[in-house]
C-alpha positions in Angstrom: -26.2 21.9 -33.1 -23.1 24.2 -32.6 -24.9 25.2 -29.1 -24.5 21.6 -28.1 -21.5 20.7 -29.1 -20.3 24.0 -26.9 -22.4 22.3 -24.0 -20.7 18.9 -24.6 -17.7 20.5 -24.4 -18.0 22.7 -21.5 -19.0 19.5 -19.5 -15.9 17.3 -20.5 -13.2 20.2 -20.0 -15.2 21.1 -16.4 -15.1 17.0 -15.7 -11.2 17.4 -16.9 -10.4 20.6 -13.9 -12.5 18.3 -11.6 -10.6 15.2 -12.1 -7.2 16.5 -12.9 -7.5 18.9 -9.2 -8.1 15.9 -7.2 -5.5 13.9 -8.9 -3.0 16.6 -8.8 -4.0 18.5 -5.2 -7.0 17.0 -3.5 -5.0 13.1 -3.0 -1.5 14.5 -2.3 -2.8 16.9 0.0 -5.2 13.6 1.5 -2.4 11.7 1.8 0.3 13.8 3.6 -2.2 14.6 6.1 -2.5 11.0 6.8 1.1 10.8 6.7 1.5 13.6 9.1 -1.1 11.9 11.4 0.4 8.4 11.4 3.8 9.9 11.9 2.4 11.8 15.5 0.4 9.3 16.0 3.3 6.7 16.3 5.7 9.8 17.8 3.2 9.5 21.1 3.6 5.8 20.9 7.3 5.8 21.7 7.3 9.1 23.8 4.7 7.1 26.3 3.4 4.2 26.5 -0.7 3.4 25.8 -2.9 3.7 29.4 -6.2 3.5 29.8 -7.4 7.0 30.8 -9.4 7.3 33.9 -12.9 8.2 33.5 -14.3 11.6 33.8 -16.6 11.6 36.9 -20.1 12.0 36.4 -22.6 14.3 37.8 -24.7 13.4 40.0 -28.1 11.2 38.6 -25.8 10.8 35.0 -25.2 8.1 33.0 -21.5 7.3 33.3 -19.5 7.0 30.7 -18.9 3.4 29.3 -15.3 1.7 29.0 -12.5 3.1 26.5 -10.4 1.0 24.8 -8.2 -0.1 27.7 -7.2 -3.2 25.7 -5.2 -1.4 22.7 -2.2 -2.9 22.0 1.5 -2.0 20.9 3.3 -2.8 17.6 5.2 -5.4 19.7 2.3 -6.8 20.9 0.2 -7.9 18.2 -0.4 -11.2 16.6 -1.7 -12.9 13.5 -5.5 -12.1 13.0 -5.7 -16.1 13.2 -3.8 -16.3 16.8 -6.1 -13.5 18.1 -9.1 -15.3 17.0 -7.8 -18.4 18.6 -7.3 -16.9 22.0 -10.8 -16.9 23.3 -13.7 -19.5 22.6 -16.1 -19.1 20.0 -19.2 -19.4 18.5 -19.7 -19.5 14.7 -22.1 -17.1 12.4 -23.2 -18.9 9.6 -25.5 -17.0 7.2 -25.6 -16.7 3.6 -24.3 -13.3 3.4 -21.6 -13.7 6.8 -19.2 -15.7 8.0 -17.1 -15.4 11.5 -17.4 -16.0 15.2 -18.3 -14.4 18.7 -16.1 -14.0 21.6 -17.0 -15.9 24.6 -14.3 -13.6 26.3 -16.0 -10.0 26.4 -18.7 -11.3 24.3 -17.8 -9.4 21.4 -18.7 -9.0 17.2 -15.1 -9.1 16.3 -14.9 -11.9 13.1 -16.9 -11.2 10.3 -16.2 -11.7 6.7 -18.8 -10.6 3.9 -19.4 -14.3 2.3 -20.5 -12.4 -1.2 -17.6 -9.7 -1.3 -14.6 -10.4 -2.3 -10.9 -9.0 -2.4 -10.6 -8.9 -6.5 -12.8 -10.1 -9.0 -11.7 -13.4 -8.5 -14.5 -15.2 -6.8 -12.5 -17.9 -5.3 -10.0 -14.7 -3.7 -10.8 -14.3 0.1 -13.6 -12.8 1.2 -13.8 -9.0 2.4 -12.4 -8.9 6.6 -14.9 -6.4 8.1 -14.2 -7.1 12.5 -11.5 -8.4 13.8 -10.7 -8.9 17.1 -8.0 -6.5 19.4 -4.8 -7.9 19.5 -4.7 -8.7 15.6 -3.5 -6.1 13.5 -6.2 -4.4 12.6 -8.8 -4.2 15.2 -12.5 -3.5 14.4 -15.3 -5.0 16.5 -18.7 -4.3 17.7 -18.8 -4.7 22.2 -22.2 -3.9 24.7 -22.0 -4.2 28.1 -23.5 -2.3 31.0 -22.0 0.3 33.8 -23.5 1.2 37.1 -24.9 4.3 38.2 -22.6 7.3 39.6 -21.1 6.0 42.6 -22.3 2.5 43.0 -19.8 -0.2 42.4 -21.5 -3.2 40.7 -19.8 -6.1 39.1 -20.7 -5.8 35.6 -19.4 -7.8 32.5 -16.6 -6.5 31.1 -14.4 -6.8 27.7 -12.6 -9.6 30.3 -15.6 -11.7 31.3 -15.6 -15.0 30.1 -19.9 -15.5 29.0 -21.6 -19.2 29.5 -23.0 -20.6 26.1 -26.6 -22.0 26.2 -26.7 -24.7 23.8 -25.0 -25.4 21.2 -24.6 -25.0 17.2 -23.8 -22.2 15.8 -25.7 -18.9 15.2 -28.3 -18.8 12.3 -31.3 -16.5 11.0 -32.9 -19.9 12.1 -31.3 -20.3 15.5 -30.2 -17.4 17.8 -27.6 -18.0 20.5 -28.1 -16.9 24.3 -25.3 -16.1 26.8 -25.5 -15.7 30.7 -23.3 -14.7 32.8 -23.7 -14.8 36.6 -21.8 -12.0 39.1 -21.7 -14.0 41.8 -23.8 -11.1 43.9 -27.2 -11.8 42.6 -27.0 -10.2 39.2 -27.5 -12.6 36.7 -27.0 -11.1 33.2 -27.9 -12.8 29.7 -27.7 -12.0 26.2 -29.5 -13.0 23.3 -28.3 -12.8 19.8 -29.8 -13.2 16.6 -29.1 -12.4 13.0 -31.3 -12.0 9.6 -30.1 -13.9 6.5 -28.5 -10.5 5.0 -26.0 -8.1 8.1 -28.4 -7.1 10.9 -27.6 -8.4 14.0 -29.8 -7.9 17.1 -28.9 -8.1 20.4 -31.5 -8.3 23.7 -29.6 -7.9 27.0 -31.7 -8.8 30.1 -30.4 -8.9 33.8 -31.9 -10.5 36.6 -31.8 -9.1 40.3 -32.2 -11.7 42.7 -30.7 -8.8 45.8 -32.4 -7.0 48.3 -31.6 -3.6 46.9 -32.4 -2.1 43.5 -29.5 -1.9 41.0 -28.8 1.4 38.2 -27.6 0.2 35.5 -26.8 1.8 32.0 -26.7 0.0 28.8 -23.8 0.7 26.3 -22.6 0.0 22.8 -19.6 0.7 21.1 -18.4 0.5 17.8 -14.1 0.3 18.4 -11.7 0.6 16.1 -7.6 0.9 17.4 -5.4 3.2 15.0 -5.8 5.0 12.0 -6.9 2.7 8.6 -5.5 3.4 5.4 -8.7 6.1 3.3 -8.8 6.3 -0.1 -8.3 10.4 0.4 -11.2 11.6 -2.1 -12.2 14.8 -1.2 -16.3 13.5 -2.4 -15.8 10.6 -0.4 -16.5 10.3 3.5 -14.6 8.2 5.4 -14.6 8.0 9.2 -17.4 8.7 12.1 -20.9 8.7 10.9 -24.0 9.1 12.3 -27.9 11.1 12.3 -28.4 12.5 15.9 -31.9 12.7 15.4 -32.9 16.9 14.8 -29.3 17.1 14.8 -29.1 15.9 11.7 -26.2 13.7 9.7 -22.8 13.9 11.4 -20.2 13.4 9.3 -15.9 13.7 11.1 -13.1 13.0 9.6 -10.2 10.9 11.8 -8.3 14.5 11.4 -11.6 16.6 13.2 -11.5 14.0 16.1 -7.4 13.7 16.2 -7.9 17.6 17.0 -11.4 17.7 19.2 -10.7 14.5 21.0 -13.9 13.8 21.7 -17.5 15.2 20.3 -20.2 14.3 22.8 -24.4 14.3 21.2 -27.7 13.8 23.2 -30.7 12.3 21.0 -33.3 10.2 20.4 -33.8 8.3 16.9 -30.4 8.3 16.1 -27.6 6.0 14.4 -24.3 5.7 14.5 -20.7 4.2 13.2 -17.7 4.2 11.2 -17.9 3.8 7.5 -15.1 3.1 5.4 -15.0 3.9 1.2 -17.1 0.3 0.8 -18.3 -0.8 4.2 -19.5 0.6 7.6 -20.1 -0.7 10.7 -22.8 0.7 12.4 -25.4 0.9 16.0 -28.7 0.9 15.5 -30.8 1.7 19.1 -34.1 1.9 19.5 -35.6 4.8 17.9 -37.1 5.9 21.1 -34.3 5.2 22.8 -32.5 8.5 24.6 -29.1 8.3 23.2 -25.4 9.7 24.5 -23.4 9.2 22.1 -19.7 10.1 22.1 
């Protein structure tokens, strides 16, 4: 009994250090390292002012590297979540576990609300915001698009182009939605969507080459999120870039590790990747075969 009692005991005064370090060291030390962050973070904001950086050049027969975000935005700049929404046309999601829209402009995931989460306990409180669109305060959105092989200048869609709707109503696990765009120089592109009834979504992209010549073009997807989100700061807790590169194994970086790398560049197949925050993530899901460059 007595050897019990000292195990009982042991465990709550070793749950007591454990609890009582991260409330007195672990989160103060979490959080003025996001403060320091935020602080250089908006100290380069007023020393220059946000351009797109130019592309590294790639070698020859390589992939190119897909588009940044060239469409960040200032303080000054920004608008209500509800006046970015509004500034392209859209299509609605209507599932039982999602709510939102899709760009026309860029064709973009960048409104979804989880229908069954919500911000307190309150059911009738608004749903959890998971995308929003750039421009709005707090940017987070799913893009794909395509780039053309080293050297060759082809007019793909961009974050810019405005996609044509086929059909109408909105998108359902019952209905999927296609888009097509045409280039003008005998590319025709088009994009189907679909979702499940829970938070997949699956996108088929498909182009057309009604030219002469035969076109190189890479697919891409990218997962974007502008600035630095509020984290909880628990030292058990991950929040940030996540991902398994295949052998590679489960990637896990902090917003601190790629502050200070900059970039972190991974070649695999069967892989996964995303940004997680302490409740939800957002993540890409290619084809396991697939042979994946992820940055």
């Amino acid at each position: 009994m007595n050897d019990q009692k000292n195990t009982i005991l042991a465990i709550v005064l070793s749950a007591i250090v454990l609890i009582g370090w991260q409330y007195f060291i672990g989160m103060p030390q979490m959080e003025r390292q996001r403060q320091e962050a935020l602080l250089r973070q908006q100290q380069a904001q007023q020393a220059k002012p946000p351009q797109a950086a130019p592309s590294p050049a790639a070698p020859a027969g390589a992939a190119p590297r897909p588009p940044g975000q060239a469409d960040v935005t200032t303080p000054a700049e920004q608008k209500s979540r509800e006046a970015a929404l509004g500034a392209s046309e859209r299509i609605p999601i209507e599932t039982p576990s999602v709510k939102g829209s899709i760009a026309l402009k860029g064709g973009r995931l960048d409104d979804i609300s989880l229908s069954r989460y919500h911000e307190t306990v309150d059911p009738n409180s608004p749903a959890i915001v998971l995308l929003s669109p750039s421009g709005s305060p707090h940017p987070f959105y799913a893009e794909f698009g395509w780039v053309g092989g080293a050297g060759a200048n082809v007019k793909a869609p961009g974050p810019d182009t405005v996609w044509q709707r086929e059909g109408a109503g909105p998108l359902t696990p019952e209905r999927p939605i296609a888009l097509v765009y045409d280039n003008g120089e005998g590319l025709k592109f088009r994009r189907t969507i679909s979702v499940d009834d829970k938070y997949l979504f699956t996108l088929r992209d498909e182009v057309a080459n009604s030219t002469a010549a035969p076109v190189t073009l890479y697919p891409y997807a990218l997962i974007s999120r502008h600035g630095l989100p509020q984290t909880s700061g628990y030292y058990i807790l991950h929040e940030g870039l996540i991902g398994v590169m295949g052998d590679q194994g489960l990637q896990e970086v902090t917003y601190k590790t790629i502050e200070d790398k900059k970039s972190l560049v991974f070649k695999a197949t069967d892989a996964w990747m995303g940004i997680t925050d302490k409740y939800w993530a957002a993540t890409l899901l290619p084809n396991t075969d697939a042979q994946v460059q992820a940055h």
